[in-house]
VOPAGU-2260 file (C-alpha; in pm, 1 decimal, decimal comma):
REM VOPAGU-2260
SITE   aa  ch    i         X         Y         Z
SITE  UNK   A    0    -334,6   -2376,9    2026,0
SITE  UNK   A    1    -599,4   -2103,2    2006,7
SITE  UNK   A    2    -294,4   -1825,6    1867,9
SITE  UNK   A    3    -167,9   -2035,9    1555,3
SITE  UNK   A    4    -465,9   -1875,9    1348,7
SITE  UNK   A    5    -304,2   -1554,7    1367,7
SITE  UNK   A    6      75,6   -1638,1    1446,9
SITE  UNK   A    7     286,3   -1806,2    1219,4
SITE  UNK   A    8     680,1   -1842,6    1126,4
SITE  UNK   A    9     769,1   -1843,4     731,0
SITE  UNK   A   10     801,1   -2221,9     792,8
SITE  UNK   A   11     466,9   -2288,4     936,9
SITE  UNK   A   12     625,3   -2361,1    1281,3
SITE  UNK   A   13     452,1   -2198,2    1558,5
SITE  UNK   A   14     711,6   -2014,9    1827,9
SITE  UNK   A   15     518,8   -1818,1    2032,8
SITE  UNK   A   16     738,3   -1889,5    2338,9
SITE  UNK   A   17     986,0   -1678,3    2143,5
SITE  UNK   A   18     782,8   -1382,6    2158,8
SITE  UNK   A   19     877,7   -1127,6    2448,3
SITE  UNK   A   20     551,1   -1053,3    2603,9
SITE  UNK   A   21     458,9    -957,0    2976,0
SITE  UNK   A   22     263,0   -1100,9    3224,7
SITE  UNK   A   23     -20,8    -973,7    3123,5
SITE  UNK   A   24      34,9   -1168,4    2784,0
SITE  UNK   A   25      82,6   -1512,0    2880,9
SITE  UNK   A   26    -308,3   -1627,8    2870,8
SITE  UNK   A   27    -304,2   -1701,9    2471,2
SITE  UNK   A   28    -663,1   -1584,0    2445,0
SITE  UNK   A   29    -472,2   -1235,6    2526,3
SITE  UNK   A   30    -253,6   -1291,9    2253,2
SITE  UNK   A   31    -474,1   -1397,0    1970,0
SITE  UNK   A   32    -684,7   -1032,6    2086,1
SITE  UNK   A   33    -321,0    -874,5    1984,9
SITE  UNK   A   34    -158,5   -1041,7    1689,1
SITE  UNK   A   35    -408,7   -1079,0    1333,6
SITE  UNK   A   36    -235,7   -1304,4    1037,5
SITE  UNK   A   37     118,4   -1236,4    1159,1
SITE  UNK   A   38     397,2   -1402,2     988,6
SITE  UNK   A   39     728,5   -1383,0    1121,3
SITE  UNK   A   40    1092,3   -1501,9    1090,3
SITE  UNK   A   41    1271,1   -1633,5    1357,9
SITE  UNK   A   42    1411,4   -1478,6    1715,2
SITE  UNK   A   43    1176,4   -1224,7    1679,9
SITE  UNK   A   44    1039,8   -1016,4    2002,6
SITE  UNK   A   45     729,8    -854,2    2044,7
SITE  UNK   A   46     612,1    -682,0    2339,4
SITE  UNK   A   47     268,9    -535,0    2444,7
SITE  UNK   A   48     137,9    -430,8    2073,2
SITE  UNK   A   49    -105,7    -475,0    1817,3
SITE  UNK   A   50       3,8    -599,5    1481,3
SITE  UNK   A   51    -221,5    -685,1    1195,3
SITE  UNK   A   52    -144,9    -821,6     871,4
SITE  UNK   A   53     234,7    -819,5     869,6
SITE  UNK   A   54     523,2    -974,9     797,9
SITE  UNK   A   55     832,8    -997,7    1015,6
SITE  UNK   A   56    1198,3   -1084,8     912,8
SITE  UNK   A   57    1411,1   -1243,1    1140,6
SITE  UNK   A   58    1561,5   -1104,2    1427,1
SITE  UNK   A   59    1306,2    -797,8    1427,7
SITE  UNK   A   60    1264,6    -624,2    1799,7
SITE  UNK   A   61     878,8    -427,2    1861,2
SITE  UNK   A   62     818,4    -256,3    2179,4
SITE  UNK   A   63     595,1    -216,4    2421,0
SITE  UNK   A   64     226,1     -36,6    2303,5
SITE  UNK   A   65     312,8      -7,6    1902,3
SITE  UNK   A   66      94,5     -83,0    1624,4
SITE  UNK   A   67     148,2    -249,9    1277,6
SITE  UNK   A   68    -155,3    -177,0    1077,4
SITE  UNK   A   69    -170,3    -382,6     760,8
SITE  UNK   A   70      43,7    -426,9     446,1
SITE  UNK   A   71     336,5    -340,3     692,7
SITE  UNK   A   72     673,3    -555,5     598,5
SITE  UNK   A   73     915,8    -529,4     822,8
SITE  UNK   A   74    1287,0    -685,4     690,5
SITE  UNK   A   75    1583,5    -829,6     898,3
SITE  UNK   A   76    1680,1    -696,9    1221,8
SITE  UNK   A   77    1442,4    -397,6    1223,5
SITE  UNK   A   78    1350,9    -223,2    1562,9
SITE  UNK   A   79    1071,8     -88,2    1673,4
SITE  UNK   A   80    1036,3     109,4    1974,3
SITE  UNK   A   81     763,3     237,0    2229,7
SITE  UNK   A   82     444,3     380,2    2099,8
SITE  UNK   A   83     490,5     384,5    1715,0
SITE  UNK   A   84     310,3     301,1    1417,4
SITE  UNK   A   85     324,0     163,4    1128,0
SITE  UNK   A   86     110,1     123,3     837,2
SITE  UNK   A   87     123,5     -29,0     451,2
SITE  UNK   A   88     444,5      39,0     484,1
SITE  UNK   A   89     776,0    -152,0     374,5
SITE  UNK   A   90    1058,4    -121,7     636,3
SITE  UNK   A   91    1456,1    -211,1     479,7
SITE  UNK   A   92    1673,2    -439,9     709,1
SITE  UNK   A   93    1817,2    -304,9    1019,2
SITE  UNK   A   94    1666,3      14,2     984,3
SITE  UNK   A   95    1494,6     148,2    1345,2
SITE  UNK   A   96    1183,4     317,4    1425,7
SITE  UNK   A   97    1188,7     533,2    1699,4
SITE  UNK   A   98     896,9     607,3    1989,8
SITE  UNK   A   99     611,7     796,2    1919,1
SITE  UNK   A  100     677,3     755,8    1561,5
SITE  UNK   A  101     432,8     757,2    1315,2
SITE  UNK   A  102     505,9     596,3     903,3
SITE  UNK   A  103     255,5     587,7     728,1
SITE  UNK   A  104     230,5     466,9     366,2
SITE  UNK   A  105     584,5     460,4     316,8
SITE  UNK   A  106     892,6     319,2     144,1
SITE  UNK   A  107    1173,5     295,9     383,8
SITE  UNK   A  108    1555,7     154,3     291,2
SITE  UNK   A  109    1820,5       1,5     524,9
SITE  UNK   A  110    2007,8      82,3     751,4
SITE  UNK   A  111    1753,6     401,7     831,7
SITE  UNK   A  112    1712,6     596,9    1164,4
SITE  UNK   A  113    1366,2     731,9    1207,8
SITE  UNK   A  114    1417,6     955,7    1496,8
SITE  UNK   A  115    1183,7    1005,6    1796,2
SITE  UNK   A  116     856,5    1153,6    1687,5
SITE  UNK   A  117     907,0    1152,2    1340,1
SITE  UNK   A  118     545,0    1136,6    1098,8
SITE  UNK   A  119     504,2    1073,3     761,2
SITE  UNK   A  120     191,7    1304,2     626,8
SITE  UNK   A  121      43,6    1076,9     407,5
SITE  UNK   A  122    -309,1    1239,9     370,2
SITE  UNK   A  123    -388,6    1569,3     198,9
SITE  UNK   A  124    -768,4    1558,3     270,5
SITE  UNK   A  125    -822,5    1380,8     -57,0
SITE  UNK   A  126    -589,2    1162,0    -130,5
SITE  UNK   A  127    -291,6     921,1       0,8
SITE  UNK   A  128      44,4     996,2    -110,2
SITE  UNK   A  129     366,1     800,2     -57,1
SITE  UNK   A  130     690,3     907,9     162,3
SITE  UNK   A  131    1035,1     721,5     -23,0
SITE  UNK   A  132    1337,7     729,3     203,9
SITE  UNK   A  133    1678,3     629,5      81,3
SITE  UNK   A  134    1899,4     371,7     236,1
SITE  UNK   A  135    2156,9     520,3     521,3
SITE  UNK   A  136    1906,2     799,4     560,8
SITE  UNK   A  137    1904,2     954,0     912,9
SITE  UNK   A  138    1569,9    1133,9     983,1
SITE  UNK   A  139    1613,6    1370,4    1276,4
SITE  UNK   A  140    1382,7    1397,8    1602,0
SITE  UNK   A  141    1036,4    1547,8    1591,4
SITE  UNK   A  142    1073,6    1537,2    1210,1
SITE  UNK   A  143     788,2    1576,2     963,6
SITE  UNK   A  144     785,6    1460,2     620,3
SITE  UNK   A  145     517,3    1547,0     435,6
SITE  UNK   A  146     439,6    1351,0     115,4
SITE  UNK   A  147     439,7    1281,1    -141,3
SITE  UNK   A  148     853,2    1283,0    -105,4
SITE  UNK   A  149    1146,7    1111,9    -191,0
SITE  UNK   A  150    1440,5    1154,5      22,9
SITE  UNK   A  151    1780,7    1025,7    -116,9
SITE  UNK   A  152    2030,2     778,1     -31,3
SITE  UNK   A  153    2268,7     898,9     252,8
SITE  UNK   A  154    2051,2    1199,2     296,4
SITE  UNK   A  155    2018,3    1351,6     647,4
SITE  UNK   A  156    1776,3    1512,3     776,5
SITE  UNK   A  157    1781,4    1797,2    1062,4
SITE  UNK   A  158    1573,7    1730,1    1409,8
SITE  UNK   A  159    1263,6    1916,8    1414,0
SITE  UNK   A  160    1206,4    2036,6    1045,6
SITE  UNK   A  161     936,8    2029,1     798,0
SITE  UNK   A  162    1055,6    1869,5     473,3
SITE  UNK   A  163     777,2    1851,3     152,9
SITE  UNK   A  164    1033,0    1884,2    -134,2
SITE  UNK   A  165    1299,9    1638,2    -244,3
SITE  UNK   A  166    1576,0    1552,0     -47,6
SITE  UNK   A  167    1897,0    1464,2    -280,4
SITE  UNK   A  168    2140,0    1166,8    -239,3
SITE  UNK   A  169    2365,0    1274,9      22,6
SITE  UNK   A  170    2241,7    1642,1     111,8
SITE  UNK   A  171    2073,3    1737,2     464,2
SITE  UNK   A  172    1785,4    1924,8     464,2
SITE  UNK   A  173    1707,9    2206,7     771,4
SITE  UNK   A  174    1360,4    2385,8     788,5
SITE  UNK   A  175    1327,1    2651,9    1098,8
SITE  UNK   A  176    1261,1    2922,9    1140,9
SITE  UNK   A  177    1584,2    3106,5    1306,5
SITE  UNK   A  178    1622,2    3114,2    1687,5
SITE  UNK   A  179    1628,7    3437,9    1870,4
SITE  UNK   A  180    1798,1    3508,7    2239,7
SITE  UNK   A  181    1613,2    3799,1    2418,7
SITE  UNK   A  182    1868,1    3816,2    2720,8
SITE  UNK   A  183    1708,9    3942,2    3084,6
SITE  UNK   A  184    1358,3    3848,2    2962,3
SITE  UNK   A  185    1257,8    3586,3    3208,9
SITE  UNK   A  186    1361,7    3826,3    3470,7
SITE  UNK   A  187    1192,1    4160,7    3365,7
SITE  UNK   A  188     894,6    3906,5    3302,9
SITE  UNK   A  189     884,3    3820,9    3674,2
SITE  UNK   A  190     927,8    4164,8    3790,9
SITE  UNK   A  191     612,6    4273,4    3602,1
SITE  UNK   A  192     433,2    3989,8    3739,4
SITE  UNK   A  193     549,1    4096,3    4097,2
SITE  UNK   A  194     428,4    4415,7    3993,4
SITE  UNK   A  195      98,1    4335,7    3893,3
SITE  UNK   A  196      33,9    4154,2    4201,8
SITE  UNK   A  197     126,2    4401,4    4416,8
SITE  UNK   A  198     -63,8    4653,5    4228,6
SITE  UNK   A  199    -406,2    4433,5    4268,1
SITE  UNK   A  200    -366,6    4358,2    4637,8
């Protein structure tokens, strides 16, 4: 079978009719173009991605148009979803991933939510620096965590902020800037437009 160069179970068995592909994926040429020295535990599903030099645990779920750059270890049960990646990165058991994720260079526990949107800033022009997330953690939406960081055990983290300093065990951490309510605006805004057009006419 042209894939078993670059599919493989931790037993040497090769199960790619376990792999959740679509149609598009069922000429194995196709596959060996998507999957590079993958090892992988058992019942594990993979959908329309790329995934290089990895290692899967068992029962680990990747969606549709991800990618798993090398030195990426995903453990037990992790999930994946739509248009992430992932890179030299170490992923705890049961922990998910969320779409249009990006973790990069990163220590991740179990039993972690990576919200949607979420990136780990791993580059400061010069150098790579590591991200270090706690077990339990939940990582809000549209977060950004820029590294080097450690966040702590239990630690949450609110959607949409900016964290570059420690997170302790437990805490949550907020960064925005606070929201302001300018009431009538939209409608004074499209009365000046009116008035604008009627003033050009």
């Amino acid at each position: 079978m042209c894939a078993a160069s670059c599919f493989r179970t931790e037993h040497g068995r090769h199960r790619l009719a376990e792999i959740a592909r679509p149609r598009q994926l069922q000429d194995q040429q196709r596959l060996v173009d998507l999957l590079h020295d993958v090892v992988a535990g058992d019942r594990v599903r993979i959908g329309a991605s790329v995934i290089e030099e990895s290692r899967l645990g068992d029962d680990v779920v990747i969606g549709h148009f991800d990618r798993l750059r090398p030195n990426t270890a995903l453990g037990d049960a992790v999930e994946v979803g739509t248009h992430a990646e992932v890179k030299n990165s170490v992923i705890g058991a049961r922990s998910r991933i969320s779409h249009f994720s990006c973790v990069l260079d990163s220590d991740v526990g179990e039993d972690v939510n990576i919200g949607a949107g979420t990136v780990t800033c791993n580059y400061d022009g010069i150098a790579k620096h590591r991200t270090v997330i706690g077990d339990g953690v939940f990582v809000g939406s549209d977060s950004t965590l820029v590294a080097p960081l450690h966040i702590g055990t239990g630690a949450y983290i609110g959607a949409g902020s900016v964290i570059s300093e420690a997170v302790p065990e437990g805490a949550l951490a907020v960064e925005r800037t606070e929201q302001r309510i300018f009431r009538g605006w939209a409608e004074r805004r499209r009365r000046r437009a009116a008035h604008t057009t009627e003033a050009s006419a």
